[in-house]
N, C-alpha and C positions, 0 to 999 in steps of 0.2 A: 438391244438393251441400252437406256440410256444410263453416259456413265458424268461421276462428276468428278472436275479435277479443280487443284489448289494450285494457282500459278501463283508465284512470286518473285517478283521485279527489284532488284538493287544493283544503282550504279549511279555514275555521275547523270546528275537531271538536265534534262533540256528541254527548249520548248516544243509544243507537240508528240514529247514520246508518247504520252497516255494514247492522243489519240491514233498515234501510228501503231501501234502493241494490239490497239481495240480496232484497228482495223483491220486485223491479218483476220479477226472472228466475223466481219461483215459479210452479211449474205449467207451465212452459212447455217442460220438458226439459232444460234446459240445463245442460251439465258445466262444470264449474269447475274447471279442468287445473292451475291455480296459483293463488296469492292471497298477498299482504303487507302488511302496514299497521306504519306507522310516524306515532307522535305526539311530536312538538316542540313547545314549549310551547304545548302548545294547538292545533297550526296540524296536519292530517293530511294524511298523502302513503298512499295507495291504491290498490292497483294487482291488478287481476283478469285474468287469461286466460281466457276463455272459449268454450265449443266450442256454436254454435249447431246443430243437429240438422237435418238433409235436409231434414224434412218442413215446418220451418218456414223464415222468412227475417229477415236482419237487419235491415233497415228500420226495419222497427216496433221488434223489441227497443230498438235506438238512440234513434229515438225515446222512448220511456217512459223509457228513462236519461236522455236529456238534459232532459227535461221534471222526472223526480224531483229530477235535480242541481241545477235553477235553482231547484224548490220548498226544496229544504234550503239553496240559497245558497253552494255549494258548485261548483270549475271540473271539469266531466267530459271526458273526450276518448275517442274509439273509434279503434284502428289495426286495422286488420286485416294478418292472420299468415299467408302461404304455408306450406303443409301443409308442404312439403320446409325452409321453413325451422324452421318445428317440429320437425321427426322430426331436423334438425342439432344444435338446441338439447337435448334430451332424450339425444341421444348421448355426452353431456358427465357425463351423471351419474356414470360410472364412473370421472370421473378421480379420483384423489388430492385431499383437503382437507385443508388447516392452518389452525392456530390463531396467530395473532401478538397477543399482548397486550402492549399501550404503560404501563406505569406511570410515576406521576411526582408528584410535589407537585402541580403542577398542566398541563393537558393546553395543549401551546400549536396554534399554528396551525404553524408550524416543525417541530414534532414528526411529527406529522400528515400535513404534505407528506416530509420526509424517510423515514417508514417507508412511506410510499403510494409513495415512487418507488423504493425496493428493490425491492417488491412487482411494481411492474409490469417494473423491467429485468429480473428474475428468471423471467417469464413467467405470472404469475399473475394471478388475477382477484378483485376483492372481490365476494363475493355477499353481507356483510350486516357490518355496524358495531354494534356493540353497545356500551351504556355500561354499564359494570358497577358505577363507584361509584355515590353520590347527588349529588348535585344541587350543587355547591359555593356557599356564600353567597358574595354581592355585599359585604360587609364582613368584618371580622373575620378570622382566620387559620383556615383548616381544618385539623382535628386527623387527618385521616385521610385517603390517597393518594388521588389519580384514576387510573382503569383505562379506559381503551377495547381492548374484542377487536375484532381484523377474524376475519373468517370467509373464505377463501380458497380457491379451486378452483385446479386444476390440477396440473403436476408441473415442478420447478423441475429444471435440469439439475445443478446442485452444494446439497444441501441443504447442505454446510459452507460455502459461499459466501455462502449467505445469512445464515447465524448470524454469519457473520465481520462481512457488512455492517452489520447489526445490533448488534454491539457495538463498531463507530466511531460509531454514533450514539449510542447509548446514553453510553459517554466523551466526546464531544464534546455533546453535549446535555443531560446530565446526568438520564437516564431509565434505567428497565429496560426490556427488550425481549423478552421470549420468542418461540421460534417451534419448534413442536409439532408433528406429526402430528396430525389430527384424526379419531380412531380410538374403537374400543368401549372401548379402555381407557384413554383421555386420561380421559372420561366416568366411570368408574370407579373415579377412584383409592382404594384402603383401607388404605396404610400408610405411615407419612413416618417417615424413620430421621433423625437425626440425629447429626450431630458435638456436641460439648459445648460446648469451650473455644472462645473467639472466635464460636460458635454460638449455642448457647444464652443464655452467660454472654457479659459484655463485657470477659474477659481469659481468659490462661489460667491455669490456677490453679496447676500449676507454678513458673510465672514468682512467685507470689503465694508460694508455700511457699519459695521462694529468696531471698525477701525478706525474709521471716521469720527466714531463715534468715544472714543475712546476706551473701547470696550473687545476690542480683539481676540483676547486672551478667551476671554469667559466664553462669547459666544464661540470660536473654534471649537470649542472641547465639545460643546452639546452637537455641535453642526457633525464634526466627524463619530461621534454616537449613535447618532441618528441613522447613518451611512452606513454605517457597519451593523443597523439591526437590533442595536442594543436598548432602543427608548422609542415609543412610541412614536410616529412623523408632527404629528397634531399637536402633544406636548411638549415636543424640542419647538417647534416653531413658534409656541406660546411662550415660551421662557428663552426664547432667541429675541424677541419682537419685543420684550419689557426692556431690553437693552438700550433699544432703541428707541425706545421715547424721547422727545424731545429733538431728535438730529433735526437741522433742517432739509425743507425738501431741496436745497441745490445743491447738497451733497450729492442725491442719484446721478447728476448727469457729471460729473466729477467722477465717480465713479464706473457710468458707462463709457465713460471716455479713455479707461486707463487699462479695463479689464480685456487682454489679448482674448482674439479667436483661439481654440484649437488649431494645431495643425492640423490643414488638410480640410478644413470646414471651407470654405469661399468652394474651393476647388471640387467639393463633392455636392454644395448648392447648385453649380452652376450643370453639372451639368446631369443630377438628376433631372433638373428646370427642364435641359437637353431632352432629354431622354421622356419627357410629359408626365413624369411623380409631381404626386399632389406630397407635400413637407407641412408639418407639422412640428411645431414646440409643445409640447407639455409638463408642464414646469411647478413642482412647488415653489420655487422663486416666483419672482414679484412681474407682475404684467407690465411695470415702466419699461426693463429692460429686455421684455420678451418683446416688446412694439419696437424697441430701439434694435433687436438685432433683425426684427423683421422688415423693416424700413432697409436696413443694409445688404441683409441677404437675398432678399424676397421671399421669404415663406410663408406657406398660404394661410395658416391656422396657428393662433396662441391663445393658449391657457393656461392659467397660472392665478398667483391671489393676487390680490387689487389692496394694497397700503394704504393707511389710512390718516388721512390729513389733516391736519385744523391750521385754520391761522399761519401756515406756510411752514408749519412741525408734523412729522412722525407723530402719532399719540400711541405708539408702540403696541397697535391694534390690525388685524386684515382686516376688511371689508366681508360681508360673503360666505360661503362655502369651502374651507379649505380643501387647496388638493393634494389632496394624499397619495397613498399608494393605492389603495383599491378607488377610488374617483381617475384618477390615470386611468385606469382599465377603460372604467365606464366611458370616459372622453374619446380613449380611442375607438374604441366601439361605435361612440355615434360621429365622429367624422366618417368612418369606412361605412355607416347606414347613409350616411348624407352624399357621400359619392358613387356609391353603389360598390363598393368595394370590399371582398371576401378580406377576412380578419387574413386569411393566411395570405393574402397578397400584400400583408400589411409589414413593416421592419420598422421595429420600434429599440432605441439606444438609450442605453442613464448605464449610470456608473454606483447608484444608491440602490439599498434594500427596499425605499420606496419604489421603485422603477421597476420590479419581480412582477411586480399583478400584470404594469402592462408590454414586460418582458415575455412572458409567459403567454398571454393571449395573442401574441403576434407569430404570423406564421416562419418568423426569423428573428428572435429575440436578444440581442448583442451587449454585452456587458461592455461598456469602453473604459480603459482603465479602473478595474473596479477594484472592489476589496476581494478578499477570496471567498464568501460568504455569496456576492452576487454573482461572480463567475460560475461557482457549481451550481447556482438556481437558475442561469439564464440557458447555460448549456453552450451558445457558443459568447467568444469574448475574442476583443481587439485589445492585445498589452504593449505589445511593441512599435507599433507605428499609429499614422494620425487615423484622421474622420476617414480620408478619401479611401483608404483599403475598401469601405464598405462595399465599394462602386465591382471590387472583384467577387465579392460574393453573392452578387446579384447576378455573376457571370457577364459582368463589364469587362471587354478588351483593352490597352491602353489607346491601341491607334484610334479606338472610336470616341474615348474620352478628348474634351475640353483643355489642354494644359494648363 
């Protein structure tokens, strides 16, 4: 009768334990139904299933394990596994997995229990913890987030339940939180659209050209209205842009000259560029400043409205088609027809209740500092740290990023 057993390996790690432990089983037949290995500073946690064959018996094998384990100095243990509870455990394969990644300055213990205990009222299971940044020093301030993903089986009865619990901890803990499908296309992603203003850049530029203009005041108040969902996009931009009549046009690059990147935007250009994502701007702002961070950044695709000019003045008019929230959708839709690229390989960013249509059509919809009106409509959000976090929820490591 063939029998299965659960071996498990913990001790200090060295090199080729693995394969001296896997070679007490060579020659002997033996399947290797599972395997995982995990190193902590130094210290290995090991753990094998193994299917001993009819013809032989486990005795001996156990022996020669427990014998190799005390020659490497290492603690070994053998459970043995009822076939039926085998054939229950392997029945599991099929269910649903999620991705929950915890981001934060720094990863607490607090953190950790609070997203582990969502997980589990929610009915889910961890089958694997991963730490995505590096390693944070013992002094000194770290210049760049911590990330741990949990790996998750099962199928939760309310996936919005979970996102919701998820971002009471996230505001009250002061972390990001995503929680994903864990699908061929989370694995995949090839295209991140973006918002501009409060996006990319750390104003809006509107608001910037009103200032200019001597008009600040006024246009702020419609600008952040508009953000928060309270007035139509098409009608604040109408009565934004009467403001602005008359400025001249060498205000914009005055203006593009003075408006900071985002934190963490160069750094998350560079190395989706890395990694072969096609990037995209989609912007109700104005095309002057979408071409001027495209020049800087390199990104492949801007759209946005086109200003309108006379005589080297503003006539406080766009050009065109404005783009709104539902035109964003449509936009992104035909860049990912034009690359051949599935919407849900798509990650699309804004911080406005404009940015919802083509938050929502993206197979990873991210609110970035938003209001709290776009954070429950996007599902997941970035509040505490810059652009580059993004690069962890695509399942970016640090050591493969770009610094």
């Amino acid at each position: 009768m063939q029998e299965i057993l659960l071996v498990r390996i913990t001790g200090d790690d060295s090199p080729g334990l693995t394969a001296k432990l896997a070679g007490v089983l060579d020659g002997l037949d033996v399947d290797v139904l599972d395997i995982g290995q995990a190193v902590i500073h130094e210290t290995l946690s090991l753990g094998m299933l193994i299917r001993i064959p009819e013809h032989a018996q486990s005795a001996p094998v156990v022996k020669d394990l427990l014998f190799k384990a005390h020659e490497l100095g290492v603690h070994l243990t053998c459970t043995p596994v009822r076939p039926e509870s085998y054939e229950a455990w392997t029945g599991v394969q099929g269910k649903q997995r999620f991705i929950a990644t915890l981001i934060a300055r720094r990863i607490t213990a607090a953190q950790v229990a609070a997203v582990s205990r969502v997980i589990s009222e929610n009915g889910l299971n961890i089958d694997v913890i991963t730490r995505l940044s590096g390693r944070p020093p013992l002094t000194g301030n770290a210049t760049l987030p911590a990330c741990v993903e949990f790996s998750l089986r099962g199928t939760p009865q309310d996936v919005s339940a979970v996102r919701k619990a998820f971002l009471a901890i996230s505001a009250e803990l002061g972390v990001d939180i995503a929680f994903q499908e864990d699908n061929a296309f989370r694995r995949n992603r090839r295209l991140v659209a973006f918002d501009m203003d409060s996006t990319l850049v750390q104003a809006e530029f509107i608001d910037e050209l009103a200032v200019a203009a001597g008009k600040g005041k006024e246009v702020s108040e419609v600008t952040a209205r508009a953000m928060r969902g309270e007035m139509d996009f098409s009608e604040s931009l109408a009565q934004r842009m009467a403001f602005l009549k008359g400025l001249p046009e060498s205000a914009l690059a005055e203006v593009a000259a003075r408006v900071p990147l985002t934190e963490g935007a160069e750094r998350l250009i560079r190395n989706l560029k890395k990694f072969g994502y096609k990037t995209a701007i989609i912007s109700g702002g104005f095309t002057y400043f979408g071409h001027h961070l495209q020049q800087r950044l390199g990104v492949d695709y801007v759209y946005a409205n086109e200003l309108d000019i006379e005589d080297g003045k503003l006539t406080g008019r766009v050009r065109g088609r404005i783009v709104d929230g539902p035109r964003k959708a449509e936009l992104l839709r035909d860049i990912a027809a034009k690359e051949d690229i599935s919407l849900q390989q798509a990650i699309a960013v804004g911080d406005g209740a404009n940015d919802l249509p083509m938050l929502n059509i993206a197979g990873l919809g991210i609110a970035f500092h938003a209001k709290p009106l776009v954070k429950e409509g996007a599902g997941h959000s970035i509040s505490t740290l810059g652009l580059d976090a993004i690069l962890f929820l695509a399942g970016i490591r640090s050591r493969d990023m770009s610094q």
